[in-house]
LUMFI-102796 format. One record per residue: x, y, z of N, C-alpha, C in turn. Coordinates in steps of 0.001 Angstrom, whole numbers, padded with zeros to 6 digits, always signed. Example, Ala and Ser with C-alpha at 12.3 -4.5 7.8 and 13.67 -1.06 7.14 Angstrom:
! residues 2
+013190-005690+007800+012300-004500+007800+013200-003300+007800/+012850-002250+007080+013670-001060+007140+012900+000030+007870/
END
This chain:
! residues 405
+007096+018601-024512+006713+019018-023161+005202+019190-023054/+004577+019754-024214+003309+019486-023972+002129+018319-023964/+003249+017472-024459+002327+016063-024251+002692+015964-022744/+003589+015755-021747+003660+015451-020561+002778+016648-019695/+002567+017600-020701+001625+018663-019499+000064+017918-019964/-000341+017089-020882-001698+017155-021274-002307+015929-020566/-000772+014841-020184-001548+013520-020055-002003+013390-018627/-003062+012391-018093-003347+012312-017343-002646+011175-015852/-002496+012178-014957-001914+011080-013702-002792+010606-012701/-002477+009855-012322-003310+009301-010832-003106+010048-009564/-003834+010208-008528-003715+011229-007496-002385+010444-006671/-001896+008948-006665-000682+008189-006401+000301+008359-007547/+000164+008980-008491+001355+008823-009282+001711+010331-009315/+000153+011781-009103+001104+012968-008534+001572+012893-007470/+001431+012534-006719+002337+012605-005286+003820+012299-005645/+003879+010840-006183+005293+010739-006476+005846+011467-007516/+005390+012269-008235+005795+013102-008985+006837+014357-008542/+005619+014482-007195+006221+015886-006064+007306+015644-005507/+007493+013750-005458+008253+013476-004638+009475+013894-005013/+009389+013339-006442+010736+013298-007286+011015+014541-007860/+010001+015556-007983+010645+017111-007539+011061+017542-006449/+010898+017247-005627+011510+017784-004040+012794+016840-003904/+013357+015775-004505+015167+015273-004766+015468+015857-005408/+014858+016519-006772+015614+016843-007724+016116+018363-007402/+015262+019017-006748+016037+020270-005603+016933+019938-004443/+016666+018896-004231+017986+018142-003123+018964+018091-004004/+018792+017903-005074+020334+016896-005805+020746+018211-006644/+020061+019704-007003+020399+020809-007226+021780+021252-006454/+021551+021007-004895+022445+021676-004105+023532+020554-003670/+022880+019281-003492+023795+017921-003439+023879+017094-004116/+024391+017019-005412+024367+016301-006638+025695+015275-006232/+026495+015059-005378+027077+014000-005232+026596+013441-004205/+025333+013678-003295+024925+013186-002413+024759+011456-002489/+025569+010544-001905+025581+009171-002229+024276+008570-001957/+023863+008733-000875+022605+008157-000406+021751+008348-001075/+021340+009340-001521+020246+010190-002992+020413+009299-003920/+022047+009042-004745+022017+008598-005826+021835+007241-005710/+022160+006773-004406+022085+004709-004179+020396+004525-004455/+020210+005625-003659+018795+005156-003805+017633+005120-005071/+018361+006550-005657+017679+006863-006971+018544+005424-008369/+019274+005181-008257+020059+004112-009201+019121+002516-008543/+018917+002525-007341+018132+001168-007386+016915+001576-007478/+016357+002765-007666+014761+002650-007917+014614+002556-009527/+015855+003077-010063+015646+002916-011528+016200+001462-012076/+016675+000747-011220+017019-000553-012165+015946-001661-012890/+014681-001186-012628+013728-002091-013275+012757-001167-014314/+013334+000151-014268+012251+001502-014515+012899+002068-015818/+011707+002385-016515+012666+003280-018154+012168+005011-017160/+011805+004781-017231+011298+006387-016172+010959+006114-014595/+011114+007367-013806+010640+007035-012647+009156+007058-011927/+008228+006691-013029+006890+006328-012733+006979+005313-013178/+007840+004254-013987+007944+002503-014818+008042+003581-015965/+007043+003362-016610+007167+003794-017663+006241+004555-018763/+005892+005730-017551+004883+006772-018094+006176+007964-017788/+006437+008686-019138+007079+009975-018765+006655+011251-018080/+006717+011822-017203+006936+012743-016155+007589+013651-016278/+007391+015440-015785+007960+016359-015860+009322+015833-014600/+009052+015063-014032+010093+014429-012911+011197+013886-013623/+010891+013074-014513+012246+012647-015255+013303+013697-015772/+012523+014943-015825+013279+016466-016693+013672+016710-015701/+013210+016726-014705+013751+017182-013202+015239+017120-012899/+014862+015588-012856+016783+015131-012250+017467+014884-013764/+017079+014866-014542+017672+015277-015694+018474+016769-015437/+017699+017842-015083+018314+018962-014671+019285+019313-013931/+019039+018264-012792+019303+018209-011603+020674+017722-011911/+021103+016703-011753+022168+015697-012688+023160+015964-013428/+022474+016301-014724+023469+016324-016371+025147+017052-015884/+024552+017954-015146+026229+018806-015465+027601+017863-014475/+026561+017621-013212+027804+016606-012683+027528+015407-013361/+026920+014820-013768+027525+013686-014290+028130+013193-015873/+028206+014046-016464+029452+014827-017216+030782+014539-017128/+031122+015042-015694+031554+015141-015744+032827+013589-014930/+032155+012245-014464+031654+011506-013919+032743+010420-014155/+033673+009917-013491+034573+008804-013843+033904+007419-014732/+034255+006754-015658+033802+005299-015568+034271+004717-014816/+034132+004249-013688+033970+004036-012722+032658+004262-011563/+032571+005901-011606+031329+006792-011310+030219+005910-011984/+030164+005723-013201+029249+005085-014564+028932+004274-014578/+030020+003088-014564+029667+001478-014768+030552+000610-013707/+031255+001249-013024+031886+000810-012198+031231-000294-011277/+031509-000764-009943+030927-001888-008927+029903-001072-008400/+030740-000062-007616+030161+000981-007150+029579+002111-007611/+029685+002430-008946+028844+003064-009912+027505+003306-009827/+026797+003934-010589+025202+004522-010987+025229+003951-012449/+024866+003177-012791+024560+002531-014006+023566+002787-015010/+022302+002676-013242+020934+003171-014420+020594+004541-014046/+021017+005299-013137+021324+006649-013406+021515+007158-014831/+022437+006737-015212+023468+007277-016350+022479+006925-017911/+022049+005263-017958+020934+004674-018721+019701+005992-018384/+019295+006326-017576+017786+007352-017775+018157+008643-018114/+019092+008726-017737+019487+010523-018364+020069+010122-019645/+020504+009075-020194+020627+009179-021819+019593+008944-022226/+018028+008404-021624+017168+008206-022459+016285+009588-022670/+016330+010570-021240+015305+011519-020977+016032+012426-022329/+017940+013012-022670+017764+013499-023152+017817+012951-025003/+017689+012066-025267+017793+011495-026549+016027+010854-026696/+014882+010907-026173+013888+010398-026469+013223+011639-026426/+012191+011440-028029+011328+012991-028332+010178+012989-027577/+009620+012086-026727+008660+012345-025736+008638+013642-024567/+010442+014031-024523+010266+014733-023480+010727+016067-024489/+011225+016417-025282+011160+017549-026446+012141+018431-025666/+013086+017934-024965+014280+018979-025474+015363+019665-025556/+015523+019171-027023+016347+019997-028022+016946+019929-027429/+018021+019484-027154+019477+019978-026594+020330+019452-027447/+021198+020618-027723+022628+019924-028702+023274+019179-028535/+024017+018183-029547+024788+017309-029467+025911+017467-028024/+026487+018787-028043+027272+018999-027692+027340+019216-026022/+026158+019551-025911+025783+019668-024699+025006+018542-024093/+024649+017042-024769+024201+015822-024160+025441+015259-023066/+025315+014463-022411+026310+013406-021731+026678+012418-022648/+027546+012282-022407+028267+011553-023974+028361+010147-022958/+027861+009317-023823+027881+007525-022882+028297+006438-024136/+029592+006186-024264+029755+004896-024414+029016+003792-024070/+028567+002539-024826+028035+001782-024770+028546+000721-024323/+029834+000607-024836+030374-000140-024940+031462-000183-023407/+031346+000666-022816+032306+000727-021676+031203+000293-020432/+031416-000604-020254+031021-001433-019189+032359-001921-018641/+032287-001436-017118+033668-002165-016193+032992-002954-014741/+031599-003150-014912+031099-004215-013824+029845-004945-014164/+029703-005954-014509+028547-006788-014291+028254-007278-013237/+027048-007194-012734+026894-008216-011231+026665-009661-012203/+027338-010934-010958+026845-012016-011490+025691-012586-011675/+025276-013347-012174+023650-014418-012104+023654-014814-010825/+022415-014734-010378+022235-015927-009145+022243-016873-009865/+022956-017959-009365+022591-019787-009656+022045-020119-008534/+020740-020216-008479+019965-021152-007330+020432-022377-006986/+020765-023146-008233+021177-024826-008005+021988-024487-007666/+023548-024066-007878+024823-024115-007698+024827-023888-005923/+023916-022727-005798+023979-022285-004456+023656-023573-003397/+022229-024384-003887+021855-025465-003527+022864-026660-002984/+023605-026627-004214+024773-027776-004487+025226-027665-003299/+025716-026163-002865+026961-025990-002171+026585-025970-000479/+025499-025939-001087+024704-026104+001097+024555-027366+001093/+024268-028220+000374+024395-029737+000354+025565-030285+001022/+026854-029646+000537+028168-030444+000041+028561-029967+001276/+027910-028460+001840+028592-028113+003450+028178-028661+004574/+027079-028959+004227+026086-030103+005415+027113-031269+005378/+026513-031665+004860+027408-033124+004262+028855-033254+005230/+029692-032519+004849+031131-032165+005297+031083-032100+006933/+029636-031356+007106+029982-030758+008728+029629-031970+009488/+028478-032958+009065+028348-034380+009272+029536-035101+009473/+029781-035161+008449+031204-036068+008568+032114-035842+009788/+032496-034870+009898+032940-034227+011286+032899-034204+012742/+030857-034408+012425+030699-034681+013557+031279-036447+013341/+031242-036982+013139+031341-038319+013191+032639-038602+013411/+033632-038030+013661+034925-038059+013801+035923-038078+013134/+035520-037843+011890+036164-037768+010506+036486-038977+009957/+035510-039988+009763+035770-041585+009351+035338-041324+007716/+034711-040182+007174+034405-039823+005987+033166-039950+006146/+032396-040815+007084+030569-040777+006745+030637-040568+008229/+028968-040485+007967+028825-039812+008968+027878-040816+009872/+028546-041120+011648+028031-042362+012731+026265-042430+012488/+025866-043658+012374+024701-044028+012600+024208-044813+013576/+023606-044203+014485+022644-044386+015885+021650-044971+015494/+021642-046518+016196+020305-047244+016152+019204-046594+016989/+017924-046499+016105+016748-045887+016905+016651-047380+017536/+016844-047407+019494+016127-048536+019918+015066-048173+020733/+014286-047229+020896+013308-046500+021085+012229-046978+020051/+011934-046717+019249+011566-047278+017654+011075-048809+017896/+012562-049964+017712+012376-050969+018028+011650-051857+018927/+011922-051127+020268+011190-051313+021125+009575-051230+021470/+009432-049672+020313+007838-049395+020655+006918-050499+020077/+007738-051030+018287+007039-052091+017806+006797-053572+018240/+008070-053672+019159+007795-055226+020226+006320-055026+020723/+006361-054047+021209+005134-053764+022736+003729-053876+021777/+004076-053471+020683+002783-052913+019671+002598-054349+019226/+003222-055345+018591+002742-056328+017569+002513-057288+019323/+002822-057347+020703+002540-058386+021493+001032-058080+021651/+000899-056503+021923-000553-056129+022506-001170-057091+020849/-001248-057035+020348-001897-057292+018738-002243-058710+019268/-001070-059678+019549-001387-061035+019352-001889-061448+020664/-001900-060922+021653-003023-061233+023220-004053-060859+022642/-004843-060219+021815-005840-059514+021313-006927-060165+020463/-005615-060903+019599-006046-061728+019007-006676-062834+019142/-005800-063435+020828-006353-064667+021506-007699-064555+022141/-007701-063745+022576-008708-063200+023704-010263-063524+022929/-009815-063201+021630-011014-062633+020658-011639-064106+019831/-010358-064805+020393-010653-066080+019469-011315-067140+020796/-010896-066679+022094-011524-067579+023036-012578-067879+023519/-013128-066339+022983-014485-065783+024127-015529-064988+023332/-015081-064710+021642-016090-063717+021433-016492-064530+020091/-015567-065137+019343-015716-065540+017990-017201-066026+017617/-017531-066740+018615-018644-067936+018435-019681-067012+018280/-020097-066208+019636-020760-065354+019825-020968-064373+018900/-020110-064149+018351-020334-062997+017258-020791-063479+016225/-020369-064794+015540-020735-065821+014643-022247-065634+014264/-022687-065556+015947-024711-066084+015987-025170-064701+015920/-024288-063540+016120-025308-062127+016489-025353-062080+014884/-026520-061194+014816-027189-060956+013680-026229-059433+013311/-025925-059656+011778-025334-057950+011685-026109-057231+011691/-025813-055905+012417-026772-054943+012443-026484-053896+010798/-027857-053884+010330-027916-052911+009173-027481-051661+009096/-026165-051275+008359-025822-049810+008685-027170-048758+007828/-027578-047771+009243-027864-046767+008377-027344-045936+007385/-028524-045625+006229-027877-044902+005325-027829-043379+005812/-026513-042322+006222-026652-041084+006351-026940-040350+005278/-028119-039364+005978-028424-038471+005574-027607-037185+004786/-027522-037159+003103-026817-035922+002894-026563-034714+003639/-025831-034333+004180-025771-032880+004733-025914-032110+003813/-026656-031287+003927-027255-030131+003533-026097-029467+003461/-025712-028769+001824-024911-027165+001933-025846-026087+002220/-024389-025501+003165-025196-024102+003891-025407-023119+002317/-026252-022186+002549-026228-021533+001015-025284-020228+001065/-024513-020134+000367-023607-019169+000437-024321-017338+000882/-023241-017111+001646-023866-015828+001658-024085-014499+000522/-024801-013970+000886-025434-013008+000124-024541-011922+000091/-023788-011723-000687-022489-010673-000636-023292-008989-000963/-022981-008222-000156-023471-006619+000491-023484-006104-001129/-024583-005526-002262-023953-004442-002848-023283-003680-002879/-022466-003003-003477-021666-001477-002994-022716-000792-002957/-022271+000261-001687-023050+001394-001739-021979+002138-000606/-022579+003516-001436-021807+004672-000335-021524+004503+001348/-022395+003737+001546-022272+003431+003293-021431+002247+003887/-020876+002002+002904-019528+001049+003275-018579+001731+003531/-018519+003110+002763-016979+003955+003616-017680+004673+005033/-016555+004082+005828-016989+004702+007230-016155+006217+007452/-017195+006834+007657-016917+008564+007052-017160+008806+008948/-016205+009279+009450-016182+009455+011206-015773+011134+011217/-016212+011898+012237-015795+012805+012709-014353+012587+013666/-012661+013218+013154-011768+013283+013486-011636+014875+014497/-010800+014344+015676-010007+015709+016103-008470+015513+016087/-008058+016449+015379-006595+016504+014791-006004+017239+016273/-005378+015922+017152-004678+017016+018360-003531+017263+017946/-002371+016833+017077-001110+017399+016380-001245+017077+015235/-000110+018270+014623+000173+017929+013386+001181+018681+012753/+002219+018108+012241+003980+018712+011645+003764+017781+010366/+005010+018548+009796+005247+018474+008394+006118+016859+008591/+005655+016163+007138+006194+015365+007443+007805+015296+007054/+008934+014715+007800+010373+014603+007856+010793+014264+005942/+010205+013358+005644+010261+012535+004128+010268+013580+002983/+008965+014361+003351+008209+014783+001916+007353+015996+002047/+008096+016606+001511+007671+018572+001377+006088+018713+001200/+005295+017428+000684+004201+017794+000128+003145+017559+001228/+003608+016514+002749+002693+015975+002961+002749+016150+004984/+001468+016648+005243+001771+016569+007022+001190+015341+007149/+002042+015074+008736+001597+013652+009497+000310+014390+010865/-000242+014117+010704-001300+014073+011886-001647+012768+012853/-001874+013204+014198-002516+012467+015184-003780+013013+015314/-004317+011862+015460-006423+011857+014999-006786+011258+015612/-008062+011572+016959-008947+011071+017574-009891+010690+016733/-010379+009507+016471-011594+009195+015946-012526+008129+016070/-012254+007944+017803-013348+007065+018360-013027+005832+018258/-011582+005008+018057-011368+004203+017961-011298+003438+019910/-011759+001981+019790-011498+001569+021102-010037+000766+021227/-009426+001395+022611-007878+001009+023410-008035-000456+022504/-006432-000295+022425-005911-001970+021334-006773-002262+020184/-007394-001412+019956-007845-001192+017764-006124-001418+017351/-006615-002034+016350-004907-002327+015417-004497-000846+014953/-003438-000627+014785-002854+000176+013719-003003+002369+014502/-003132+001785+016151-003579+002879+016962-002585+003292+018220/-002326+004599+018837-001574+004538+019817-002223+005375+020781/-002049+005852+021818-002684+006601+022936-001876+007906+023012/-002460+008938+022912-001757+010406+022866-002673+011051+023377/-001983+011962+024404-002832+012466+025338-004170+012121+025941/-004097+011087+026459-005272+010094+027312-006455+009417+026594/-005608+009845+024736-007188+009171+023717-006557+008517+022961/-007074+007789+022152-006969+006392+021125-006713+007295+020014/-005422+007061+019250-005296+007964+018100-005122+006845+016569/-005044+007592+015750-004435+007190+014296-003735+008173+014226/-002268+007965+013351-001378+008325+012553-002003+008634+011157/-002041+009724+010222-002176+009783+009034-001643+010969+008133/-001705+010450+007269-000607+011327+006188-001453+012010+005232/-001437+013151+005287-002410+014381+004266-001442+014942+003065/-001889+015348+001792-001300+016256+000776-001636+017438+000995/-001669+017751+002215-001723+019154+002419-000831+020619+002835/+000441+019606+002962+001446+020815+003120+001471+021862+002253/+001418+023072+001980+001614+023982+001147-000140+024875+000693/-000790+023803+000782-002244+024034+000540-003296+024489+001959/-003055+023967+002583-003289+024341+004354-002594+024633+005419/-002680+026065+005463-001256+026169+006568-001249+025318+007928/-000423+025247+008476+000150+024419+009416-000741+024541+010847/-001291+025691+011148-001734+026223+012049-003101+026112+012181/-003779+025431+010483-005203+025647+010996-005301+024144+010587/-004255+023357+010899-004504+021698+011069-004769+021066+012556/-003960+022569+013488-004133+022389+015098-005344+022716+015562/-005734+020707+016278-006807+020976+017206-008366+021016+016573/-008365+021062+015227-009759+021190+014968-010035+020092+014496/-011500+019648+014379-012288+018706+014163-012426+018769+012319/-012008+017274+011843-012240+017662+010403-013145+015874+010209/-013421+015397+008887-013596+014365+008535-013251+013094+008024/-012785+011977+008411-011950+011060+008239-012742+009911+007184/-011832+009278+006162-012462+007894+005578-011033+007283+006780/-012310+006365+007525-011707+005039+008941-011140+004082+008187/-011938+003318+007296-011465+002040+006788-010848+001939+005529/-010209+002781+005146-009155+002437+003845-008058+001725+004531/-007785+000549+003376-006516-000303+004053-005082+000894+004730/-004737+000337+005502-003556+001181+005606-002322+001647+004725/-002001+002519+004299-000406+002496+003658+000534+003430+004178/+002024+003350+003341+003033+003449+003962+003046+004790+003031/+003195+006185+003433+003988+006891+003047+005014+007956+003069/+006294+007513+002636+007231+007890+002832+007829+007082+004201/+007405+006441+004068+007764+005343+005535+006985+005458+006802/+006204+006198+006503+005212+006469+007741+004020+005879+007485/+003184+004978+008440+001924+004359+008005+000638+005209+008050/+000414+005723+007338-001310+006413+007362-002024+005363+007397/-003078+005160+008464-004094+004869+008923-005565+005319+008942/-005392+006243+008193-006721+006773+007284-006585+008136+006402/-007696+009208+006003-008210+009714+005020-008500+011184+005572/-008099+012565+005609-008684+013447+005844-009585+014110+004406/-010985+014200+004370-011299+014298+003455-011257+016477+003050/-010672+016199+001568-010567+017926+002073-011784+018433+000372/-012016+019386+000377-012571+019510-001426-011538+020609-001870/-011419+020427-003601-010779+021391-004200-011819+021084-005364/-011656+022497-006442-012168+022364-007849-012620+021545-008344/-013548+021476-009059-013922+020217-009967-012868+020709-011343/-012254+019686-011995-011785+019944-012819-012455+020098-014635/-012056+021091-015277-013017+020676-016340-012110+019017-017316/-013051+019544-018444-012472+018401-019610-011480+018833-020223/-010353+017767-019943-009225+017599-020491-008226+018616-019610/-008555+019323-018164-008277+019863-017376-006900+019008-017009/-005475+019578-016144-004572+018981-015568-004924+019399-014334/-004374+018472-013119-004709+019142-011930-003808+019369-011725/-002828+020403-010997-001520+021104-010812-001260+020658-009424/-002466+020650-008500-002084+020329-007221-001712+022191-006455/-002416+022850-006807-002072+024220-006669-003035+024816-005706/-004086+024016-005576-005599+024506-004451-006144+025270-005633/-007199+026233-004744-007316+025964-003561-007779+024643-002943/-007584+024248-001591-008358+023567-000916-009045+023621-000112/-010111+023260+000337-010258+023392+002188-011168+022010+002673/-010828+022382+003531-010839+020868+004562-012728+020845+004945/-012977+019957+005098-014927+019397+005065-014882+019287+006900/-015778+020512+007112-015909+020391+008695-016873+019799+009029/-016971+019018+010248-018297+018717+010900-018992+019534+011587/-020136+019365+011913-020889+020061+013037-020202+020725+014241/-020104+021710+014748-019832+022164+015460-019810+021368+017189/-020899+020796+016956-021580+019830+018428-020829+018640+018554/-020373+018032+017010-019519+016252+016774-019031+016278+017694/-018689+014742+017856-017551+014578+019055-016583+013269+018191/-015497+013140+018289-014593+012431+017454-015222+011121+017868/-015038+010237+016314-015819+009125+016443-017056+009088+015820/-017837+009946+016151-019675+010409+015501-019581+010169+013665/-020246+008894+013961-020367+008458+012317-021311+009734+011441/-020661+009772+010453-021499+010709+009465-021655+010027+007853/-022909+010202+007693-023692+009494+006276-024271+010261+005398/-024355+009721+004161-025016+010814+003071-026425+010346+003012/-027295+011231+003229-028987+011353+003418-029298+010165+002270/-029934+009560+002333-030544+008494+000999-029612+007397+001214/-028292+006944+001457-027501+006220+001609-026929+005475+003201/-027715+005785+003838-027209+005070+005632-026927+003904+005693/-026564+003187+006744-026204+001612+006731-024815+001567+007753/-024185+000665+007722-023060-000208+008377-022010-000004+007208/-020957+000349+007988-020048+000366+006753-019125-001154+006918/-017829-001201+005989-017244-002277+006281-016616-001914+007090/-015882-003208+007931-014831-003251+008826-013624-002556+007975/-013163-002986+007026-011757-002678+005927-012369-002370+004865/-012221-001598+004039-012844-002316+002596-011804-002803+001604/-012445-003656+000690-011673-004688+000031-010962-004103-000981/-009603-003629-001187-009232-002919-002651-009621-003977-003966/-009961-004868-003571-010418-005428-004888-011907-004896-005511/-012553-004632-004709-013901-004655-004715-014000-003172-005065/-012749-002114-004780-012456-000776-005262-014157+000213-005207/-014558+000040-003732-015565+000508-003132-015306+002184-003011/-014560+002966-002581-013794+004052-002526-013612+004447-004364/-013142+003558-004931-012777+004397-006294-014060+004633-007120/-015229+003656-006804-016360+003468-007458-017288+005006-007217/-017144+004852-005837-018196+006110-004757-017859+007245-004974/-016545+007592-004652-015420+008768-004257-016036+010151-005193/-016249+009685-006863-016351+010062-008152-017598+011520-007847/-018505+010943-006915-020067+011502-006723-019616+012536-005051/-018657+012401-004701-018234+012999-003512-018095+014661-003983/-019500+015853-003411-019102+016860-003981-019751+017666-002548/-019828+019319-003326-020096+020182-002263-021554+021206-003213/-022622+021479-002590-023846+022067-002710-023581+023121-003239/-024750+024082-003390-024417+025683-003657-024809+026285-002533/-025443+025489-001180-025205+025574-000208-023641+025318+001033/-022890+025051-000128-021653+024639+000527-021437+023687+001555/-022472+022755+001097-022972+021685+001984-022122+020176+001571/-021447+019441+002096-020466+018612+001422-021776+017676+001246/-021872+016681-000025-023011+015936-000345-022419+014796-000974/-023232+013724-001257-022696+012590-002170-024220+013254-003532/-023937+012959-004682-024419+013070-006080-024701+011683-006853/-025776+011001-006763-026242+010062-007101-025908+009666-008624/-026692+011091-009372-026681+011072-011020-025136+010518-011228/-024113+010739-010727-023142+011001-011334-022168+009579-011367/-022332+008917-010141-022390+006985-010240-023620+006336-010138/-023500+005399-011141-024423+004610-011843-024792+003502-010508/-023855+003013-009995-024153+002278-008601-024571+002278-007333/-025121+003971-007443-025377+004026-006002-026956+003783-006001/-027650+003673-007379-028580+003229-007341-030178+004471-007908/-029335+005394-007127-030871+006533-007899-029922+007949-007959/-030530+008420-008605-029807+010082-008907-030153+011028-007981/-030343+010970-006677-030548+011807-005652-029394+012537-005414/-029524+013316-004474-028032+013851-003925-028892+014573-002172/-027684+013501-001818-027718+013661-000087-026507+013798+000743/-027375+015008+001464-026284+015751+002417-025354+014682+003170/-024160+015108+003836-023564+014637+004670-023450+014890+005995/-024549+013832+006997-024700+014602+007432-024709+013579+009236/-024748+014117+010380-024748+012936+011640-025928+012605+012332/-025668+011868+012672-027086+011052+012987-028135+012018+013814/-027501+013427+014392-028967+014138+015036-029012+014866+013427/-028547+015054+012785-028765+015710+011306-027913+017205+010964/-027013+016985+012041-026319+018450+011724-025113+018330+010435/-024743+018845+009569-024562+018938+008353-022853+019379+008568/-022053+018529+007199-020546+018583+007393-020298+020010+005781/-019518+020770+006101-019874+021812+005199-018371+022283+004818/-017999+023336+003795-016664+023735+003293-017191+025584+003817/-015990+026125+003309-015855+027196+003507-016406+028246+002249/-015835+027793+001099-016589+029079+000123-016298+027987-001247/-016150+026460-001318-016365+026243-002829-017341+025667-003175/-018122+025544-004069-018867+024893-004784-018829+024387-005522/-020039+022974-005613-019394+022205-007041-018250+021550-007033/-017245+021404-005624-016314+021063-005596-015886+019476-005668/-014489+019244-005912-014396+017431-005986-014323+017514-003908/-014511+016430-003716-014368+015778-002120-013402+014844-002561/-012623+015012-001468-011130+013418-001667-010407+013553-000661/
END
């Protein structure tokens, strides 16, 4: 257990971590819940754990969650059609593999035959499948044709016809050319083709360095915001942020251009001080789906810097990076030393956000700042405020030194 408390996760692989603690308290109180288990048995059919295959205090989870009903569990329940298969496969691995440490007696494991398998799904055969759409075409042809065994063939005389018209125009063409021009052309002198000029390649463009001013960092006003339906960990917000009517990925709520977006802030920010206030948005991160809901951008909030070899628990504190008091949703905000045009999207290849993000901190003025020293790419070791174009400054409440994300 203490190797799974020491190793390190991705801020996408704790989330799903939370996720798969908040089922495994579902499946506490509804452990025959079908829908839970359909879903949890096809997320594990390609997975030795439910991160692939980094072990997780989550795997102990529904291990917990689990073991006693499924115990107790028909084969059928097991390996059946309708069965949990790889259900049954991850809870014999969580409790028989020493990665997760534990100890539990023989007697008290789920006892799994190996050998009792009562359903295989079949192979796809692509060809066979092929074969058989062939052989049904084929058949339904025939049919149409009146059942003579093949199937009627219609002369194209459309076709025929077009090539009469085509080879006559050809041979009047021919005459014409032989009556009146041949001679004449005989005596004209050929004219010398010019040689064209290579076209010039255009020279490729000059592709933008990274720099901090590619994330477009906007002043948001959060006019709602509820917990999201999916996932204990995370509210959905509606966000003014200056987007113009028919921007992609936008809807109109209460007479303004909004985004949809999804925060890890349930539990860490109460509910009440997400209403109505002005916070700070990253605009152009590609969109994603979570929990089935599309976030359309970034509320940026700070917590702790972590030390070395630190776990982050996800425990706060947090607090959310305000703007100026004066902002108005939309009002681009930049880190002093770093200004510019940001991108339209930015490219996850180009991993502009993961490069920058690192130097995203807060003053001992409690001043939210970007930190130069600390990425090698932004070019000089300065550290500049965050701040809007008349210069009024985006700030936290009482941490310092803090991460920004």
């Amino acid at each position: 257990m203490a190797a799974l408390e020491s190793q390190k996760l991705s801020s996408t692989e704790e989330t799903e971590v939370q996720q798969w603690l908040t089922t495994s308290e579902r499946l506490k109180t509804s452990p025959s819940d079908a829908s839970i288990l359909d879903k949890l048995n096809s997320h594990l059919t390609s997975r030795t754990t439910l991160l692939g295959s980094k072990p997780s205090k989550a795997d102990i989870a529904i291990y917990e969650s689990l073991a006693p009903t499924v115990k107790s569990w028909t084969p059928e329940q097991r390996t059946g059609q309708q069965g949990h298969p790889h259900i049954l496969r991850h809870l014999d691995f969580v409790q028989n593999s020493g990665m997760f440490d534990l100890k539990i007696d023989d007697s008290d494991k789920i006892t799994v035959d190996p050998e009792e398998i009562l359903y295989v799904k079949p192979p796809h055969d692509a060809k066979a499948e092929k074969e058989r759409l062939k052989k049904e075409k084929a058949a339904a042809a025939a049919a149409a044709g009146g059942g003579s065994g093949a199937p009627a063939t219609i002369a194209d005389r459309t076709k025929e016809a077009a090539e009469t018209v085509m080879n006559a125009a050809v041979d009047a063409k021919d005459k014409v050319a032989a009556a009146v021009g041949v001679g004449a052309a005989a005596d004209k002198p050929k004219k010398e083709k010019k040689e064209k000029a290579p076209k010039q390649q255009k020279a490729p463009a000059a592709a933008t360095p990274p720099a901090p001013h590619l994330i477009d960092l906007r002043v948001g006003h959060i006019l709602k915001a509820i917990k999201h339906p999916e996932a204990d960990s995370l509210y959905v917000s509606t966000i003014a942020m200056g987007d113009k009517p028919g921007t992609d990925d936008t809807e109109e709520y209460e007479g303004q251009v909004c985004r949809t977006v999804c925060s890890g802030l349930n539990g860490l920010v109460p509910l009440e001080e997400m209403q109505g206030r002005k916070v700070v948005v990253v605009a152009n991160l590609k969109p994603v789906k979570m929990r089935g809901i599309k976030s359309c951008a970034m509320v940026l909030a700070a917590s702790p810097k972590l030390k070395e070899g630190e776990v982050d628990d996800h425990k706060g504190p947090v607090e959310l990076v305000t703007p100026p008091t004066d902002s108005k949703a939309g009002d681009r905000v930049c880190f002093d030393g770093w200004r510019g045009e940001p991108e339209g999207v930015l490219n996850p290849k180009r991993k502009v956000w993961e490069t920058f993000q690192p130097g995203f901190t807060t003053t001992d003025n409690l001043e939210a700042a970007f930190d130069g020293s600390v990425v090698k790419e932004a070019g000089k070791a300065e550290t500049g405020k965050l701040t809007t174009a008349s210069g009024g400054t985006c700030t936290v409440q009482t941490l310092k030194g803090a991460t920004v994300r």
